[in-house]
N, C-alpha and C positions, 0 to 999 in steps of 0.2 A: 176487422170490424168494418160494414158498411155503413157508408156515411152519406145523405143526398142533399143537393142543394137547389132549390125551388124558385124560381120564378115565373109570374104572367109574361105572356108574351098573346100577341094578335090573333094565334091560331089556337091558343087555352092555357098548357101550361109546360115548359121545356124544365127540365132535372139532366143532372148532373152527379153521376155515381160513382166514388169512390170507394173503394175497398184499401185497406192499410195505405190510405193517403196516393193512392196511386189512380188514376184513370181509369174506367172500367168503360162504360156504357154512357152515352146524351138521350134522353126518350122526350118526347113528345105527346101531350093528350089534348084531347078536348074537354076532358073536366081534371078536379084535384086528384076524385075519389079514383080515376081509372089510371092517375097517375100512379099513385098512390099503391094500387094493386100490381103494376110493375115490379116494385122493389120489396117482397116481404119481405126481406133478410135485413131491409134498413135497422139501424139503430138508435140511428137520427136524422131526423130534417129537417132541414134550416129554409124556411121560407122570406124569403124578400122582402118586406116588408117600404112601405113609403116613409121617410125620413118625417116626426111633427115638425112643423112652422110654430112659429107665435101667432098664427093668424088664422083664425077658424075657417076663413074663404078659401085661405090654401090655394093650392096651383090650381089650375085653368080646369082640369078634368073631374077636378076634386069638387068642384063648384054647385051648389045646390042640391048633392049627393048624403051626404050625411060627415058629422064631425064630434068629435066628442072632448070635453078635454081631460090630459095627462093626469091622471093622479097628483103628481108633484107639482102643478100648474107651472112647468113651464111652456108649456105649448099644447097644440092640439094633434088628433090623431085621423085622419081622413080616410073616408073609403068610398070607395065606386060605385056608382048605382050597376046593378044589371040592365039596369034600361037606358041607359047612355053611356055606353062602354065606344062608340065613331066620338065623342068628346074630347078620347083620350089618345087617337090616334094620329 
């Protein structure tokens, strides 16, 4: 089974591809979707995701961006604008 694991990074989006838990391939894109077309055989993909705060302001990058909160209110959920992605850097 292929297995991939997702994160943002400066240059778009770096994965990490495992096959029966072993090593396979590291790819590199500029968007999700071309990531994404890398790996058909995936079965799953684990994307990265920002930890919530208790605090709608959230960290530095997160700031003025958009927030929403948890369903269970314990905290909130932040995400990045497209238009100020040098905030985060």
């Amino acid at each position: 089974m292929t297995v991939v694991g997702v994160d943002a990074c400066r240059r778009g989006w770096v994965a990490v591809e495992l096959v029966e838990g072993a090593f396979v391939a590291a790819h590199l894109a500029a968007s999700f979707a071309e990531l994404i077309e890398r790996v058909p055989d995936a079965a799953a993909v684990a994307v990265d995701m920002p930890a919530a705060t208790g605090s709608p302001s959230g960290r530095r990058c997160f700031g003025g961006c958009g927030s929403v909160p948890l369903a269970n209110g314990t905290g909130w959920w932040r995400y990045r604008c497209k238009e100020s992605p040098a905030r985060c850097r």
